[in-house]
N, CA, C and O of each residue as an XYZ file, in Angstrom:
572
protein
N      95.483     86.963     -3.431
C      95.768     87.244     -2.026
C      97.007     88.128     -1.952
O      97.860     87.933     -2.818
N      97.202     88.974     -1.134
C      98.237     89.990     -0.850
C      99.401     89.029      0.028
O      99.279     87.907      0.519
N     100.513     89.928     -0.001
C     101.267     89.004      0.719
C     101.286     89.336      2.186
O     102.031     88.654      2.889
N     100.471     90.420      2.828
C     100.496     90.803      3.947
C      99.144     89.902      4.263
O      98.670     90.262      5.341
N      98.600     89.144      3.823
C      97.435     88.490      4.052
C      97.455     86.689      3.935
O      96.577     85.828      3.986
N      98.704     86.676      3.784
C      99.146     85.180      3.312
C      99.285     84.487      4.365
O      99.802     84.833      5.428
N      98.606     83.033      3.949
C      97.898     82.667      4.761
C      99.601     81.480      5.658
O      99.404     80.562      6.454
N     100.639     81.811      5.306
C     102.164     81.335      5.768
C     102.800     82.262      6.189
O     103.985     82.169      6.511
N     102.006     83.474      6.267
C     103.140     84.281      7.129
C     102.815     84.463      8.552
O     101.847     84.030      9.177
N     103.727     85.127      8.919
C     103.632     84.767     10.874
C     102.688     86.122     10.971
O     102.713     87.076     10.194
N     101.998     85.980     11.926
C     101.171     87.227     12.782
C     102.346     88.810     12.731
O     102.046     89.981     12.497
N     103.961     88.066     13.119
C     104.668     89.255     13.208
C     104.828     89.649     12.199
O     105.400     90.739     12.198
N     104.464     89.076     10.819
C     105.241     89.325      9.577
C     103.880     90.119      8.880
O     104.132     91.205      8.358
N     102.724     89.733      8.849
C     101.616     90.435      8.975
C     101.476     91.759      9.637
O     101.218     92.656      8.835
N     101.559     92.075     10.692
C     101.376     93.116     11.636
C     102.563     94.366     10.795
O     102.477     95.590     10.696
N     103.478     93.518     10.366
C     104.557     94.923     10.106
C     106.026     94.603     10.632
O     107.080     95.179     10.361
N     105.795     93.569     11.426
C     107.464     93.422     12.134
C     107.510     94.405     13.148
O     106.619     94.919     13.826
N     108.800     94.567     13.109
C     109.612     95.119     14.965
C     108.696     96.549     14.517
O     107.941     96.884     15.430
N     108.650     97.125     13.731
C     108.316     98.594     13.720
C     107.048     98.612     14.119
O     106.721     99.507     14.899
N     105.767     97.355     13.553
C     104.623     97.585     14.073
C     104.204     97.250     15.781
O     103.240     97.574     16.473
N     105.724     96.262     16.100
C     105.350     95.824     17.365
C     105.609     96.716     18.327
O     104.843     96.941     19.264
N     106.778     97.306     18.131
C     107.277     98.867     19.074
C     105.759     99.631     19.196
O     105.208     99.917     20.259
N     105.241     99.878     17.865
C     104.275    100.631     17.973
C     103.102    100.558     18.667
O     102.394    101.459     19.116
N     102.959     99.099     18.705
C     101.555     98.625     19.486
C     102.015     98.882     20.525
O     101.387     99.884     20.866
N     103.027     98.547     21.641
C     104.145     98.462     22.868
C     103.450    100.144     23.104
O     102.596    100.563     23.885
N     103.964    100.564     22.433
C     104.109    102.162     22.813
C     103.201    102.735     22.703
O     103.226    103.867     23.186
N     102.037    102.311     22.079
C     100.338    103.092     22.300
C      99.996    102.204     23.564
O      99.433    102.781     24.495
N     100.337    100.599     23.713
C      99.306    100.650     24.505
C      99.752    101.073     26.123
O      98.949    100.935     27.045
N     100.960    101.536     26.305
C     101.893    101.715     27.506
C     100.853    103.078     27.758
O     100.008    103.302     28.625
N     101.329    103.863     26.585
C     101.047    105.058     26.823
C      99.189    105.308     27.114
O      98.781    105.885     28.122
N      98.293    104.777     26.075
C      96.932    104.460     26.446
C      96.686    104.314     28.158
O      95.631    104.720     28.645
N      97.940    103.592     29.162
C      97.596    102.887     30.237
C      97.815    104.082     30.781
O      96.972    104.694     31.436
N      99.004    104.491     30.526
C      99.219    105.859     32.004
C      98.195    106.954     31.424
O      98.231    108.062     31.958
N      97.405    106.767     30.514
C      96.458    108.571     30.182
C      94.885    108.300     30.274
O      94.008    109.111     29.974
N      94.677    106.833     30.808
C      93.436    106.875     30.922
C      92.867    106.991     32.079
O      93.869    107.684     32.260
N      92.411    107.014     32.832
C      91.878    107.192     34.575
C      91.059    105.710     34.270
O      91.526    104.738     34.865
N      90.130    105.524     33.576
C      90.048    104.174     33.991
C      90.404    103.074     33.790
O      89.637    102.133     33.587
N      92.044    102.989     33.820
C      93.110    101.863     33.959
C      93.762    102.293     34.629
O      94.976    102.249     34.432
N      93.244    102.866     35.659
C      94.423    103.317     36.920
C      94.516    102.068     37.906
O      95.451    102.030     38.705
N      93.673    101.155     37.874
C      94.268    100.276     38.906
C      95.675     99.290     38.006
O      96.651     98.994     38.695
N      95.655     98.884     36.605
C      96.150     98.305     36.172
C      97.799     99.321     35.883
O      98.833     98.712     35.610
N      97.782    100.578     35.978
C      98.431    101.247     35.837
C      99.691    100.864     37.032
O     100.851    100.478     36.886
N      98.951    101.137     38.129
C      99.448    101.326     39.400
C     100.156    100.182     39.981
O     100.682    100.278     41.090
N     100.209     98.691     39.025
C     101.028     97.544     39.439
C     102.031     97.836     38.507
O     102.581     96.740     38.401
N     102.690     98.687     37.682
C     103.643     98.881     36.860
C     104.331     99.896     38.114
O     103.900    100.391     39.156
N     105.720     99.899     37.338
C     106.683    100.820     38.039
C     106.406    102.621     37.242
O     105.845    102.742     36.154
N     106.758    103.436     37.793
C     106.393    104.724     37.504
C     107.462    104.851     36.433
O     107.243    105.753     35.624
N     108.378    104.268     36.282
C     108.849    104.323     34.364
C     108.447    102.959     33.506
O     109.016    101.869     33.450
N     107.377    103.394     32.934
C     107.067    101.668     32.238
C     108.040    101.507     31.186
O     107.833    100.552     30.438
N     109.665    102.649     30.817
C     110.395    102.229     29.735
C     111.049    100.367     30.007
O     111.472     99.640     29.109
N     110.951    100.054     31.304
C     111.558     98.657     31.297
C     110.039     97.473     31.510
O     110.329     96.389     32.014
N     108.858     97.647     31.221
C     107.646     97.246     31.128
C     107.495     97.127     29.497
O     107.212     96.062     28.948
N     107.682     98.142     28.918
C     107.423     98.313     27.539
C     108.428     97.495     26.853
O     107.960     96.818     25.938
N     110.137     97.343     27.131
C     110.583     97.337     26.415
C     110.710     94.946     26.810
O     111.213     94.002     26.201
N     110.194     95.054     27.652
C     109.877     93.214     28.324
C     108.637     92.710     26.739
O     108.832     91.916     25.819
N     107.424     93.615     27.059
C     106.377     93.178     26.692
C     106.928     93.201     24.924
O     106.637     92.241     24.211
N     107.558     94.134     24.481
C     107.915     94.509     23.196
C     108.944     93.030     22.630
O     108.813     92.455     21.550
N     109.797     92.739     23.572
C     110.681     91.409     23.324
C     109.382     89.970     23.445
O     109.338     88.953     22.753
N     108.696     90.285     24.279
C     108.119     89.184     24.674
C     107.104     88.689     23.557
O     106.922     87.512     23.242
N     106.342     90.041     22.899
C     105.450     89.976     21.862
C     106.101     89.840     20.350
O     105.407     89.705     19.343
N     107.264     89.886     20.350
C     108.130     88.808     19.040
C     108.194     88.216     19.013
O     107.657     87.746     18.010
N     108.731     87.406     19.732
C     108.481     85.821     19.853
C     106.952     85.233     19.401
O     106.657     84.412     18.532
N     106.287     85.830     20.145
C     104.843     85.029     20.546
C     104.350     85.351     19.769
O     103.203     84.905     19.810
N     104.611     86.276     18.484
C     103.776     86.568     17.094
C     104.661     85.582     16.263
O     104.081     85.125     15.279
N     105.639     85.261     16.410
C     106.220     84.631     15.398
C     107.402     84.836     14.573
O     107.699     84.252     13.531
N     108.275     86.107     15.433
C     109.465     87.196     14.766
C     110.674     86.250     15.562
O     110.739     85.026     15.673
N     111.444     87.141     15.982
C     111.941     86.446     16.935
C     112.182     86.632     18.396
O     111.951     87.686     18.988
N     112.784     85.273     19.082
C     112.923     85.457     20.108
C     113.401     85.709     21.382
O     113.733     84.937     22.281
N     113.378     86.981     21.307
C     113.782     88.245     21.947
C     113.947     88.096     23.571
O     115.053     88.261     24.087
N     112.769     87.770     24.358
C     112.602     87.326     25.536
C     112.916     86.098     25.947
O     113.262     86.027     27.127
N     112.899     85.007     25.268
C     113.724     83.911     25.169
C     115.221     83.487     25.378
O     115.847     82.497     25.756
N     115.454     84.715     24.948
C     116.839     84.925     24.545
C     117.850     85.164     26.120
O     118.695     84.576     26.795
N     116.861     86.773     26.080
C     117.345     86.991     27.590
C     116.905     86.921     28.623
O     117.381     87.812     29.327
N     115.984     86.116     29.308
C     115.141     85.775     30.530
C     114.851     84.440     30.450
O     114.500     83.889     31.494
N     114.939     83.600     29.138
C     114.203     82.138     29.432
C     112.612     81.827     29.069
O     111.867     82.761     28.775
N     112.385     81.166     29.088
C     110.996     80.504     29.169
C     109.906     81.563     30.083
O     109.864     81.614     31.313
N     108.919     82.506     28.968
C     108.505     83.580     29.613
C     107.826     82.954     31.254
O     107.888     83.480     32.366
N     107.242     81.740     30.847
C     106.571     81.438     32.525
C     105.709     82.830     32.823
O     106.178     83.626     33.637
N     104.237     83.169     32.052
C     104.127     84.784     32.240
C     103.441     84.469     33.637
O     103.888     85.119     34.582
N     102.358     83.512     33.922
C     101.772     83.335     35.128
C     102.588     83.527     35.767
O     102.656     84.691     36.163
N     103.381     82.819     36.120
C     104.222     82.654     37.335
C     105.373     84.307     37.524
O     105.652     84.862     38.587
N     105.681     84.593     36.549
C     106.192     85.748     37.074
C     105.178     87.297     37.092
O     105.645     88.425     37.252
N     104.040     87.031     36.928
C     102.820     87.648     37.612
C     101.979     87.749     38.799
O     101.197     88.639     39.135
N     102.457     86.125     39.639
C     102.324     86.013     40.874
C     102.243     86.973     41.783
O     101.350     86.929     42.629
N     103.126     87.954     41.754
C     103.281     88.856     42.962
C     102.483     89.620     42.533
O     102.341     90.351     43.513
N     101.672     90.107     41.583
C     100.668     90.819     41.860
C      99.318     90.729     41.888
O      98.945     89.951     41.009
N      98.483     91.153     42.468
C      96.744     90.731     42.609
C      96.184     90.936     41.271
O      95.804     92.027     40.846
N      96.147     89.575     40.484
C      95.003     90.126     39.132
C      93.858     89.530     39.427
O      93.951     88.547     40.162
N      92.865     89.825     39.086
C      91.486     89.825     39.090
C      90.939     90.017     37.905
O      91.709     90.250     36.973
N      89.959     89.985     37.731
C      88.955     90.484     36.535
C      88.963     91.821     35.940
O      89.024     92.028     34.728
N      88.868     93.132     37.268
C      89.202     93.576     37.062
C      90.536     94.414     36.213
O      90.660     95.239     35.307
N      91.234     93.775     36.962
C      93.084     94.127     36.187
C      92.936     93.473     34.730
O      93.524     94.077     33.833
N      92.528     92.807     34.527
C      92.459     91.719     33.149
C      91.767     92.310     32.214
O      92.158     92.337     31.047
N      90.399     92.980     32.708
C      89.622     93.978     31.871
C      90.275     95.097     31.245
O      90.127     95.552     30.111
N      91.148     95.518     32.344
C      91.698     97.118     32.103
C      92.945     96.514     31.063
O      92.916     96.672     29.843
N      93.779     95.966     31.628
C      94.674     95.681     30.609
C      93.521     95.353     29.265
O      93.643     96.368     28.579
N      92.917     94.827     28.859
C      92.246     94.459     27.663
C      91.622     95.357     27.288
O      91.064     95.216     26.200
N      91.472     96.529     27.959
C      90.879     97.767     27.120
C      92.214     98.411     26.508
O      92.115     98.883     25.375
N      93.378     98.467     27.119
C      94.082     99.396     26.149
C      94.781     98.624     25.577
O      95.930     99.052     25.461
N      94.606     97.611     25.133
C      95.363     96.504     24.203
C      94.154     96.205     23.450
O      94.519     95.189     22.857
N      92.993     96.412     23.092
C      92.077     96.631     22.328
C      91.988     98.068     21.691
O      91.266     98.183     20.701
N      92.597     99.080     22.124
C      91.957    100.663     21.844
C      93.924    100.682     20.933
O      94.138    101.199     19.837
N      94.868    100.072     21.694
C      95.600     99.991     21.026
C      96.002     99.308     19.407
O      96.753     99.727     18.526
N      95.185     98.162     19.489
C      95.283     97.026     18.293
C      94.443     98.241     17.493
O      95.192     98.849     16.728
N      92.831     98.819     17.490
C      92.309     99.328     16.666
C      93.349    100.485     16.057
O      93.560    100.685     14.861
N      94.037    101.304     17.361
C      94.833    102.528     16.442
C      95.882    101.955     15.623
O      96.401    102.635     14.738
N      96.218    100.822     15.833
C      97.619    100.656     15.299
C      97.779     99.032     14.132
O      98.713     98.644     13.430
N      96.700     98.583     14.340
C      96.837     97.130     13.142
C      95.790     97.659     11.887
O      94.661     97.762     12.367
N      95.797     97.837     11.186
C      95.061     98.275     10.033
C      94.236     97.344      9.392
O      93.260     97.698      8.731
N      94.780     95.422      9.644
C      94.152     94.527      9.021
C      93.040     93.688      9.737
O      93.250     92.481      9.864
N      91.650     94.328     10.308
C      90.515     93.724     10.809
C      90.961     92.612     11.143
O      91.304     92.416     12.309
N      91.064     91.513     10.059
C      90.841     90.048     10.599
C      92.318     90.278     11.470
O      92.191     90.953     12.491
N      93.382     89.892     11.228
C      94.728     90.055     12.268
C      94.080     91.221     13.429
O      94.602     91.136     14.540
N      93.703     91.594     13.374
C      93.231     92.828     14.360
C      92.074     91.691     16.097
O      92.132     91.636     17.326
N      91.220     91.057     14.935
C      90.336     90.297     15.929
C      90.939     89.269     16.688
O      90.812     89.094     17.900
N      91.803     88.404     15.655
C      92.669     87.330     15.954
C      93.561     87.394     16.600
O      93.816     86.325     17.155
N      94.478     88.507     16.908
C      95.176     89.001     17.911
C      94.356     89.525     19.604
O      94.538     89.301     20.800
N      93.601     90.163     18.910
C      92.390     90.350     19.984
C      92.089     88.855     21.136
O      92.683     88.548     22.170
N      91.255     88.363     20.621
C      91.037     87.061     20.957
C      92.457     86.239     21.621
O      92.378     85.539     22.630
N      93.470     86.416     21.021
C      94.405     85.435     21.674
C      95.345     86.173     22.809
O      96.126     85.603     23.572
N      94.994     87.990     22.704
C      95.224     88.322     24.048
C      93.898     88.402     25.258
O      93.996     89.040     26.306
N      92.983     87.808     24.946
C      91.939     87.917     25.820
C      92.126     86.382     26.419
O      91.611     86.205     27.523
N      92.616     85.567     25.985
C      92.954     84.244     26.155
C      94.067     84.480     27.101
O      94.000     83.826     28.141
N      95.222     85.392     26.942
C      96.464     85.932     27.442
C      95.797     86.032     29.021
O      95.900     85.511     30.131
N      95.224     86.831     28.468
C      94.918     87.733     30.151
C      94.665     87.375     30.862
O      95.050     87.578     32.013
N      93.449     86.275     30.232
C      92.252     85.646     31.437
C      93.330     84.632     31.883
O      93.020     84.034     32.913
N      94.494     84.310     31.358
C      95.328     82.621     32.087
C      96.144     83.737     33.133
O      97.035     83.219     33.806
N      95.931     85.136     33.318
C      97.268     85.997     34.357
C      96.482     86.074     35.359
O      97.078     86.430     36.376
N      95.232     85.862     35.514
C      94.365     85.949     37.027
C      95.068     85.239     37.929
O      95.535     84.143     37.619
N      95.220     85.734     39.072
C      95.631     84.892     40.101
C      95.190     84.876     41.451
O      95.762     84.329     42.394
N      94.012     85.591     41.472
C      93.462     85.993     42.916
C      91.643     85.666     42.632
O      90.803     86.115     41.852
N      91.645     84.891     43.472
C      89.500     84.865     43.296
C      88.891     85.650     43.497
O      89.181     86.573     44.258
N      87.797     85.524     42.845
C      86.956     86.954     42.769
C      86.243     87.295     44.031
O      85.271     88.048     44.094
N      86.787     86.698     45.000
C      86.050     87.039     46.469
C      86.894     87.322     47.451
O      86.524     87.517     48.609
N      88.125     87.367     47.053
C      88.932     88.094     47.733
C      88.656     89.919     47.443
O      88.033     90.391     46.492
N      89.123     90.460     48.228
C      88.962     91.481     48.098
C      89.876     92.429     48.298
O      89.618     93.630     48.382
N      91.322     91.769     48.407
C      92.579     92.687     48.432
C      92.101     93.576     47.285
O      91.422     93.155     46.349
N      92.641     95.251     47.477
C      92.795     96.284     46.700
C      93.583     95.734     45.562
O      94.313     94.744     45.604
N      93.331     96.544     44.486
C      94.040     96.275     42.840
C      95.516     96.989     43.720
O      95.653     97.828     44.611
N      96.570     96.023     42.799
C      97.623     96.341     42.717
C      98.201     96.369     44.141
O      99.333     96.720     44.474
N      97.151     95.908     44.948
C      98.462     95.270     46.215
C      99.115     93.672     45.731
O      98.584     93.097     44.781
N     100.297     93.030     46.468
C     100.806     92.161     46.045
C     100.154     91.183     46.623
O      99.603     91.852     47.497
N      99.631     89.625     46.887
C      99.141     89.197     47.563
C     100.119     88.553     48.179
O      99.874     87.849     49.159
């Protein structure tokens, strides 16, 4: 077994550390503002995602297993709850999960860590819904 494949190391220690996590951060930011169809998920971010990127980048050390970054300076992420103010849906949850999928493929090299990360942000996403699917407020108004 390799040691990037060992079955005691953390997800962050696997992936590459801070350098691979910046990197995922920064394809999938950038993936969001260049695709047209993640413009609704786009459009609940602020028009500089450098303080979006650099939350999710602290937040995703921790939660791989590096350290903890967001912990440190904000507390107990609570991600639901400080997602509240904006309308997620299925929609928004999809779009975010396409460029955090198109991102993991450009940027994790190791399939299995690739799926397994996959999967536990699809788990991520679906717990950030906060609006029923029969409402019909517009993406990215606040409810």
């Amino acid at each position: 077994m390799t040691p990037d494949t060992a079955p005691d190391l953390t997800p962050y220690q696997r992936i590459g550390g801070e350098p691979a996590v910046r990197t995922l951060v920064t394809r999938f930011y950038a993936l969001m503002d260049e695709l047209p169809e993640t413009y609704g998920i786009r459009k609940l971010h602020a028009a500089d995602l450098g303080g979006s990127a650099e939350k999710l980048f602290e937040f995703l050390s921790g939660w791989l297993g590096g350290p903890q970054l967001f912990i440190e300076k904000y507390g107990h992420p609570m991600l639901r709850r400080r997602h509240f103010p904006f309308s997620i849906g299925r929609t928004e949850r999809d779009q975010w999960l396409h460029c955090m999928r198109l991102a993991l493929d450009e940027t994790v090299e190791d399939a299995t860590l690739r799926e397994t990360l996959y999967t536990a942000f699809a788990q991520l996403a679906d717990h950030m819904r906060n609006r029923p699917e029969s409402d019909t407020a517009p993406t990215g108004v606040p409810r």
